[in-house]
C-alpha positions, 0 to 999 in steps of 0.5 A: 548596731544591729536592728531586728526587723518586724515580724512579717506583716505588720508594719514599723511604728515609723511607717505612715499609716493608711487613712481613710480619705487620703484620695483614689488610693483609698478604696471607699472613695468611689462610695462616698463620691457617689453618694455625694453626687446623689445628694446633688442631685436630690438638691437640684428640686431646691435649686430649681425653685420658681422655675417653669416646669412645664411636665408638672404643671398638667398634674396639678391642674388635673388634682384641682379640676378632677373633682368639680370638672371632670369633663375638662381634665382630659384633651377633646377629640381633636388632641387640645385641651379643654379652655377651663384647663388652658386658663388653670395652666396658664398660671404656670406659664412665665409672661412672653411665652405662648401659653396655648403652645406651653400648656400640656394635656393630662394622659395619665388614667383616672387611677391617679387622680386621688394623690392629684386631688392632695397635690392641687390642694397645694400652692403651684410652687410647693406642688411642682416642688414636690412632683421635682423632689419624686422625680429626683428621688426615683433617680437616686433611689434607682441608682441606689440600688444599681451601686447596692446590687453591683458595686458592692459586690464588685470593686471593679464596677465602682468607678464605671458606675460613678462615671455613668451617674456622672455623665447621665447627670445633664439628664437627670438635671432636665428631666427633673426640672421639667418635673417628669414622672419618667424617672419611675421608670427608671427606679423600676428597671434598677429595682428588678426582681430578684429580692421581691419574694420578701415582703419589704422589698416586694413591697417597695418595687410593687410602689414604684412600678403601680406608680408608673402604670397610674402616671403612664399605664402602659407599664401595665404591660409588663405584668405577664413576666410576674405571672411567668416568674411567679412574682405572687407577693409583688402581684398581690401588693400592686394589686391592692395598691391599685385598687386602693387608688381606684376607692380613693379616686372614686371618693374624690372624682366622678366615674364619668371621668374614666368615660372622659379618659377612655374617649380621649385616649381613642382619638390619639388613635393612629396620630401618636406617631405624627407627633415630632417628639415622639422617639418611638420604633413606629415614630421612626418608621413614620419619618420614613414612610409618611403614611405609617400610622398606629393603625391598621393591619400593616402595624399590627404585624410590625407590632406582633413581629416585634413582640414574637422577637422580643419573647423569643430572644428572651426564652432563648437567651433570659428564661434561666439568667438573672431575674434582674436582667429579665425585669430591666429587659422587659422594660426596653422590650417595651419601650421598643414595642410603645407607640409613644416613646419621649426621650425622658424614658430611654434612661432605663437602657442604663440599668438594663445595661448594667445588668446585662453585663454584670457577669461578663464584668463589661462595666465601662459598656455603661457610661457608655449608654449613659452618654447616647442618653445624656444626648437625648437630653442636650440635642434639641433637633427632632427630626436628628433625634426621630432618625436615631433614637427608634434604631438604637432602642431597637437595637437595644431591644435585640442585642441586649439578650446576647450582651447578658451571660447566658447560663450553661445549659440546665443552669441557673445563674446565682442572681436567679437562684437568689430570687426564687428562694 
């Protein structure tokens, strides 16, 4: 009997049809794993609940003293907190630990007291609750954006991105049981640049990166890189965001606190490198030379080398590429010029990478990277972590510029072009 095939292209009433779901041969799996993963991780403050979160703990003891004791905020001359602040944050503390050696000292500027004044109102349980749900939010959102901007458009990004979010989960994990603010930098290098001349988006990059400069400051840094692209609706919104959280302090704390910050701040001065943790570029010169300090004139000219490199690297090989390339470059380029770098920042060499190699399609160079920082999340011994880490941040520094595609002369690439328009 003779049977007359299907037309081509379409498919026999017998033939199984595709359904979404049916595992890796469905395309939107990679999509719906990784918004599952960010689930996961949005969880992990619930999770983590009751727990000691020995980060957190400073700014809400901060929000609670601010007000009424503003000269026992910030640490003394010789780096220890002051005793009004070691018994408020001895209640985080579990019972058998030294509390002296687990209580921390507030760096962070007075412009970020008056949200602390609202989360010391809180119970210590709910306001280290909430410092572990921003820090796990800034994470997902930062990834958010990563899978948005380079996935979507690229089915051959997926699955590396998946596996960088992955492996950089043991980091995530601690950095937000810790209750860190570090993932804002994070968020801020994923967000970059290149959408912020619409209002929304100018809007939501300007929040995070006022909220890193008032927990950290030194993201300040970075605002000649605006004024160079011109970023005036970004600049705007973290100006008045600023200055909105300078009133709002003044309201609830004294001005005497900034003379207090100011004063406690100077007498770091030229010990930052000393510290045992500390992962910096200088730190790791100190571990080789004993007496380098961050200090003097030997240190300013490594400090302005570094800083001539970096501008040139990036005006030779950035000025026309990608803006998002040359926000998340900033932020390394910074990283390797801080006198005071924790292992909690290095999470922005992942989306600085991603960027990077987006236009070579280098996709799996990111789990990659995000494995050297899981590490800095596992390994415990300082002095293995102090004789690595400032190399590779600053190898970073200076190849990444190469890594990224450069556009052909008199060219700008599309990602740039989008930015401007």
């Amino acid at each position: 009997m003779h049977t007359e095939s299907p037309p081509a292209g379409t498919v026999s009433p017998a033939a199984p049809h595709p359904r979404s779901g049916d595992g890796p041969a469905d395309p939107t799996w990679p999509r719906r794993a990784f918004l599952a993963l960010l689930v996961c991780w949005l969880v992990l403050p619930l999770a983590q609940w009751g727990t000691f979160a020995e980060d957190a703990a400073p700014f809400v003891v901060a929000g609670r003293l601010a007000p009424e004791h503003p000269d026992a905020v910030y640490a003394g001359a010789d780096g220890r907190v002051t005793e009004r602040f070691e018994a408020e944050g001895c209640r985080f503390v579990p019972a058998g630990l030294d509390c002296a050696e687990f209580v921390l000292p507030f760096l962070s500027p007075p412009v970020a007291v008056a949200p602390l004044v609202v989360l010391g109102a809180l119970g210590d349980a709910v306001a280290v609750l909430v410092l572990r749900l921003l820090a796990a939010a800034a994470f997902a959102g930062g990834a958010w954006v990563l899978w948005k901007r380079l996935a979507e458009p690229d089915p051959a990004a997926r699955v590396p991105l998946l596996a960088a979010m992955v492996v950089l989960t043991p980091f995530v994990s601690t950095v937000v049981h810790f209750g860190q603010n570090a993932p804002l930098l994070f968020a801020s290098a994923a967000i970059g640049l290149s959408r912020t001349d619409r209002g929304r988006h100018a809007a939501g990059a300007a929040l995070v990166w006022v909220a890193s400069i008032a927990t950290k400051l030194f993201p300040l840094a970075l605002a000649p890189l605006l004024l160079v692209r011109r970023k005036w609706l970004l600049l705007g919104w973290s100006a008045a965001l600023l200055v909105a959280l300078a009133v709002l302090g003044a309201l609830v704390a004294p001005a005497s606190l900034l003379g207090h910050f100011v004063d406690s701040s100077a007498s770091l001065s030229g010990t930052r490198v000393t510290s045992v943790s500390n992962l910096s570029v200088d730190a790791g010169l100190h571990r080789w030379f004993d007496g380098w300090r961050d200090e003097g004139g030997a240190f300013a000219l490594a400090l302005g080398a570094r800083l001539a490199a970096f501008v040139g690297l990036y005006w030779w090989r950035l000025r026309d590429a990608d803006e998002d390339v040359q926000w998340s470059y900033a932020w390394v380029a910074l990283l390797a010029l801080h006198t005071q770098v924790w292992w909690h920042y290095l999470a922005v060499l992942v989306p600085a990478t991603a960027y990077a190699v987006r236009d070579r399609r280098a996709w799996w160079a990111v789990p990659g990277v995000a494995a050297v920082v899981t590490a800095t999340a596992v390994i415990t011994d300082d002095a293995l972590l102090v004789g690595v880490v400032p190399p590779v941040l600053l190898g970073a520094a200076l190849a990444l510029p190469f890594v990224a595609a450069r556009p052909a002369r008199g060219t700008v690439s599309p990602a740039a072009r989008a930015g401007t328009r």
